[in-house]
C-alpha positions in Angstrom: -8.2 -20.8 32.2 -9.7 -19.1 29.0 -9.9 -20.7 25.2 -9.4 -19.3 22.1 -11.1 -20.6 18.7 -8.7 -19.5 15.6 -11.0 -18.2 13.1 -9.5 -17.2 9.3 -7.8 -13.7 10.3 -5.7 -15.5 13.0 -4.5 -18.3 10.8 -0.9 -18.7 9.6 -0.2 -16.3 12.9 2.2 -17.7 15.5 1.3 -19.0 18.6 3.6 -15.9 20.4 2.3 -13.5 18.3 -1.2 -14.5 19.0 -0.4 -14.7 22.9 1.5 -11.1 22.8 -1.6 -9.5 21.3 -4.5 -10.7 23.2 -2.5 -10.7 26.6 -0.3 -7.6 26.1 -0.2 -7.5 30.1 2.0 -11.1 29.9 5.9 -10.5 30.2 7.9 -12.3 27.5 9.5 -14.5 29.7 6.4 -15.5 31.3 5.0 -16.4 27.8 7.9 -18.6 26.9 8.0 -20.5 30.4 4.1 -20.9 29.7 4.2 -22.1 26.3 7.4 -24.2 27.5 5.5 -25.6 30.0 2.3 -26.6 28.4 0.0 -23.6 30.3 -0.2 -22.4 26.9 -1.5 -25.6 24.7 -2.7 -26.0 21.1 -5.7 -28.5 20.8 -5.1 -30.0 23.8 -1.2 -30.3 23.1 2.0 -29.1 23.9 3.1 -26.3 21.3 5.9 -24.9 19.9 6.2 -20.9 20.0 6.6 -21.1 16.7 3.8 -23.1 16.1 1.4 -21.4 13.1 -1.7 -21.7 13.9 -5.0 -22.9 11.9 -8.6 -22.1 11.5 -10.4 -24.3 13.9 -7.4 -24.4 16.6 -8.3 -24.1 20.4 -5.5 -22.2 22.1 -6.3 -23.0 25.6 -4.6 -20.1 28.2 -4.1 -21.7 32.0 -2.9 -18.3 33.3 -4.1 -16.2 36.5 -6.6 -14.1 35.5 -4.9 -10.8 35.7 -3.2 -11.3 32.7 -6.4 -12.0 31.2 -7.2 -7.8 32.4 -7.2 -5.5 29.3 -5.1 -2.3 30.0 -7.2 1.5 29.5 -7.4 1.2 25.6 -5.6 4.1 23.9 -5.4 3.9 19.8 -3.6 6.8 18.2 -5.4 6.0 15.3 -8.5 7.6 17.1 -6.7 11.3 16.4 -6.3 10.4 12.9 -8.6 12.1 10.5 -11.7 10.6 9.1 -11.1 12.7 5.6 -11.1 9.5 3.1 -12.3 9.9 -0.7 -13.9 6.1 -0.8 -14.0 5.1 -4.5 -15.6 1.6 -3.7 -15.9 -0.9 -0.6 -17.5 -4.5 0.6 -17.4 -6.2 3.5 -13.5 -7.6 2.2 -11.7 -4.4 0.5 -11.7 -0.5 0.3 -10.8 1.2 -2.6 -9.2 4.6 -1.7 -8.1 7.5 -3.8 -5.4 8.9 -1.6 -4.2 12.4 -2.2 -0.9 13.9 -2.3 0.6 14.5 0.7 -0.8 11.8 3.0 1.8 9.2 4.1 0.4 5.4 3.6 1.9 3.9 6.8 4.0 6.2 9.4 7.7 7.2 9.2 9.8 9.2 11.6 7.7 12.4 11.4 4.8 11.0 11.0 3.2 8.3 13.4 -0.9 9.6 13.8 -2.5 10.7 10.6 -1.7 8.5 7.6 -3.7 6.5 5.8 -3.9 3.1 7.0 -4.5 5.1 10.6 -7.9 6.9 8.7 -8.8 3.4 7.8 -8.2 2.3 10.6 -10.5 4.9 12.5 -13.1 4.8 10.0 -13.7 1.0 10.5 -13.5 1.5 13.8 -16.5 4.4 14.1 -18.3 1.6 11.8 -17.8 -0.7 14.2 -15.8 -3.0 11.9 -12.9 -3.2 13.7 -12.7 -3.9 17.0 -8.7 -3.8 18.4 -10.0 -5.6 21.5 -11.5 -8.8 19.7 -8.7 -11.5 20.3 -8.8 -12.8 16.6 -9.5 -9.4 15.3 -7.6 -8.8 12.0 -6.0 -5.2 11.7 -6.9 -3.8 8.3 -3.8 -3.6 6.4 -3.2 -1.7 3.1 -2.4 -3.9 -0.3 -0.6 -1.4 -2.1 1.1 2.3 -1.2 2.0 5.4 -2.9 4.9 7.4 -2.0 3.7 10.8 0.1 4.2 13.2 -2.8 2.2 11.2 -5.2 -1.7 11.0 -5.1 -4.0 7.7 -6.4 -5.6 4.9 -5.8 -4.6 2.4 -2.7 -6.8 -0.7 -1.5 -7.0 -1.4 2.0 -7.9 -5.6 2.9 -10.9 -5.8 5.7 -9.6 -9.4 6.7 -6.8 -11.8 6.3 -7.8 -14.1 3.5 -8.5 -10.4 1.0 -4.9 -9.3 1.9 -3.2 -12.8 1.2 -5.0 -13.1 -2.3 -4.5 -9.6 -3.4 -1.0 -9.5 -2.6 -0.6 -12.7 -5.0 -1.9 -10.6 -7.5 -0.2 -7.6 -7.0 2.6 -10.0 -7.1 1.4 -12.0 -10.4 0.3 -8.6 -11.6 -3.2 -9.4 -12.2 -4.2 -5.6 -11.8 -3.1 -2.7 -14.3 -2.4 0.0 -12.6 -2.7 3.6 -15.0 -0.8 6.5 -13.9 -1.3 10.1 -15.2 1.5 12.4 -15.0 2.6 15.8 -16.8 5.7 16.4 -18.0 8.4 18.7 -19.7 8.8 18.6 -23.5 7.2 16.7 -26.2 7.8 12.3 -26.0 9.1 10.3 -29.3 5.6 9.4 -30.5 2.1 9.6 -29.5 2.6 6.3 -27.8 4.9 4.0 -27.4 7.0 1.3 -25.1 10.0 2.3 -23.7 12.3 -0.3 -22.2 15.6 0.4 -20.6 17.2 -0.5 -17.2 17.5 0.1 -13.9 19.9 0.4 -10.6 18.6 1.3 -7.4 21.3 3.2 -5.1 19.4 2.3 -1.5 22.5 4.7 0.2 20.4 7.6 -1.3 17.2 6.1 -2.3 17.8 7.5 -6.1 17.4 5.0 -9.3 19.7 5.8 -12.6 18.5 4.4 -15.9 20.4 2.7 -18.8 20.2 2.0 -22.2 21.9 -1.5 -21.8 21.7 -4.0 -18.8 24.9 -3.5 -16.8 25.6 -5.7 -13.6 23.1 -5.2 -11.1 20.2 -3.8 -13.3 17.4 -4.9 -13.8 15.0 -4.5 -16.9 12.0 -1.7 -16.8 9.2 -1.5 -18.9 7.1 1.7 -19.2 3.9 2.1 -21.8 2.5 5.3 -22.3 0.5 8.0 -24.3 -0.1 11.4 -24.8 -3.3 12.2 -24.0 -2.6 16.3 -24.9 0.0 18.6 -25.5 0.3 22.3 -24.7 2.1 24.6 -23.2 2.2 25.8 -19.2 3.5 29.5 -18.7 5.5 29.2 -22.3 7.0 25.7 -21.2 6.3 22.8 -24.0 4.3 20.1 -21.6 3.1 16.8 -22.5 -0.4 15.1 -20.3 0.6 11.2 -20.8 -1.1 8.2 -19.5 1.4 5.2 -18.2 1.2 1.9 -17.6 4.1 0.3 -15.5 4.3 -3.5 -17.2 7.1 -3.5 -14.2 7.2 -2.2 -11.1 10.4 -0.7 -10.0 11.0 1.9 -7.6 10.5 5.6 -9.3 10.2 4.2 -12.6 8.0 6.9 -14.1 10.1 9.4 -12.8 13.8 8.1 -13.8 12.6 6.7 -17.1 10.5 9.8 -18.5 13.8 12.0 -16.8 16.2 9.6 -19.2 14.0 10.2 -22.0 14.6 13.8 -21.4 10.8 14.7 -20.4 10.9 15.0 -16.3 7.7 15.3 -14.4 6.8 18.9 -13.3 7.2 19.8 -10.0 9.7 16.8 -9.5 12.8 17.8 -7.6 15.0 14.4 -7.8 15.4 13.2 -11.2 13.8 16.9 -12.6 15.2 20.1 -12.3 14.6 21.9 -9.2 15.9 25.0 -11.0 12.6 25.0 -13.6 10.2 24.1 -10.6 11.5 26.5 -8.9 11.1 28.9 -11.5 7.6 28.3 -12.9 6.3 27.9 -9.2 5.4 24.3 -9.1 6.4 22.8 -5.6 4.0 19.5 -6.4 4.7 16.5 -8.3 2.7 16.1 -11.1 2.1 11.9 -10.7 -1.4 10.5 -9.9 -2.3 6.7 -10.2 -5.4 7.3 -11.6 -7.1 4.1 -12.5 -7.2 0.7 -11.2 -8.7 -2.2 -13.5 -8.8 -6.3 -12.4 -7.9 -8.9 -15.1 -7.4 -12.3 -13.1 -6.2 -14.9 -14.8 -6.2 -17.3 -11.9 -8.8 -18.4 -8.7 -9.8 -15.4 -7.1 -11.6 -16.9 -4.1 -13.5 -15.0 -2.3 -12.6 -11.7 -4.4 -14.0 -13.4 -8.0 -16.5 -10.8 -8.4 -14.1 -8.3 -8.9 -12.4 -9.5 -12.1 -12.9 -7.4 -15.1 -14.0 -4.3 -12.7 -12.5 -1.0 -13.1 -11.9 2.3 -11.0 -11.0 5.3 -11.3 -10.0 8.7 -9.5 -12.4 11.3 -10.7 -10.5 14.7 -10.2 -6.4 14.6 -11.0 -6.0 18.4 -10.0 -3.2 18.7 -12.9 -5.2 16.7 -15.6 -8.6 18.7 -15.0 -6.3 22.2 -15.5 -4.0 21.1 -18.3 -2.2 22.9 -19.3 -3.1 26.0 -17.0 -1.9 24.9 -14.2 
């Protein structure tokens, strides 16, 4: 028999969950007949699988030892790179500026290097993260940016960082600044445009109205022109923008509908220009990062009122010789 104290990155997990991951060895239907059977008890008590469990819980384990045997460890993120521009971290969060190109989390052609797999590796080498610890918590990203779009992404060290910042991702708490270059001159120097938005999930493309029509929703997009110029004869516009809502490609449909698409942007831009100028990236960067809580922060307090910020947007730097 072997215990297990819940400490605060296990809590809120499910008894299963929590069974599966520290005694990967343990068929399925072994863990059910255990946990049905009261091998597998919660403070002393018959549990439910789905039982959530707390901080403080004994999960006591009567269960031959060879389950108990850890299998040769073998992380892929161990052949992930180690290249990470760090723009801040504590012992709760990293603050990463990630660059273009670099998958957040892994998709069909991409499973090893991404970026929660560098984190992953580099809190390992620092001995921060340990997969084998049975209430380890597995550092988790808070926010992601599309592959072909550089910035700033935070990555939560432990449970209790992930589950406030994601409330205020969610009560947008943070601003989050984007720079981005673009065809053409905008309407002003600065302004507020607000339009709306359908999302066709068949193709993954967004189309952008003047007027809500069934099924939109309402998009919000602040920006200014930081300079003007022009890129191989092209009129260009540098802008800053600030999402006040966050809907998939915003930036992209709503400076397209406006009739100023980003360079280098092949879906809402024109692959033809690109094409022709040379520019196969797209020119989007979230570029600064700023905390202005206006609830309990917890444990993450100290960052209110803190701002970061990329310090090299290869497009802004060169503007407009790119």
């Amino acid at each position: 028999m072997k215990s297990f104290e819940i400490d605060s990155n296990s809590a809120g997990v499910r008894l299963d969950k929590f069974v599966t991951k520290n005694l990967p060895l343990l068929p399925q239907s072994l863990l059910y007949k255990y946990i049905r059977t009261k091998r597998i008890k919660v403070n002393g008590k018959r549990a439910e699988i789905s039982t959530r469990l707390n901080v403080g819980d004994i999960v006591d384990m009567y269960i031959n030892d060879e389950f108990f045997e850890k299998p040769d460890p073998h992380y892929d993120f161990l052949h992930a790179s180690l290249d990470l521009t760090i723009l801040y971290e504590d012992s709760n969060i990293l603050i990463l500026d990630k660059k273009v190109g670099l998958l957040s989390h892994p998709d069909d052609n991409e499973y090893v290097d991404t970026l929660i797999s560098r984190v992953k590796h580099y809190l390992y080498e620092k001995g921060e993260y340990d997969p084998e610890s049975p209430t380890v918590f597995t550092p988790a990203l808070i926010n992601r940016i599309d592959r072909n779009t550089g910035g700033i992404v935070m990555a939560a060290k432990n449970a209790e960082t992930l589950r406030i910042m994601n409330q205020k991702v969610k009560d947008r708490e943070l601003h989050k600044y984007y720079l981005c270059a673009v065809y053409g001159n905008l309407p002003s120097t600065s302004g507020l445009l607000v339009d709306y938005l359908i999302k066709d999930e068949s193709k993954n493309q967004v189309r952008v109205y003047e007027k809500q029509v069934p099924g939109s929703k309402e998009i919000r997009t602040a920006y200014t022109v930081v300079k003007t110029g022009k890129a191989k004869g092209v009129p260009v516009s540098l802008c800053e923008v600030e999402l006040l809502t966050g809907r998939t490609h915003q930036i992209r449909a709503h400076m397209a509908y406006i009739g100023c698409p980003l360079i280098g942007d092949g879906k809402y831009g024109s692959n033809a220009r690109n094409k022709e100028l040379g520019y196969k990236k797209q020119f989007l960067y979230s570029y600064k990062l700023s905390f202005d809580f206006t609830t309990d922060a917890g444990i993450l307090s100290y960052l209110d009122g803190m701002t970061f910020e990329a310090p090299d947007v290869w497009f802004a730097t060169e503007f407009p010789n790119f």
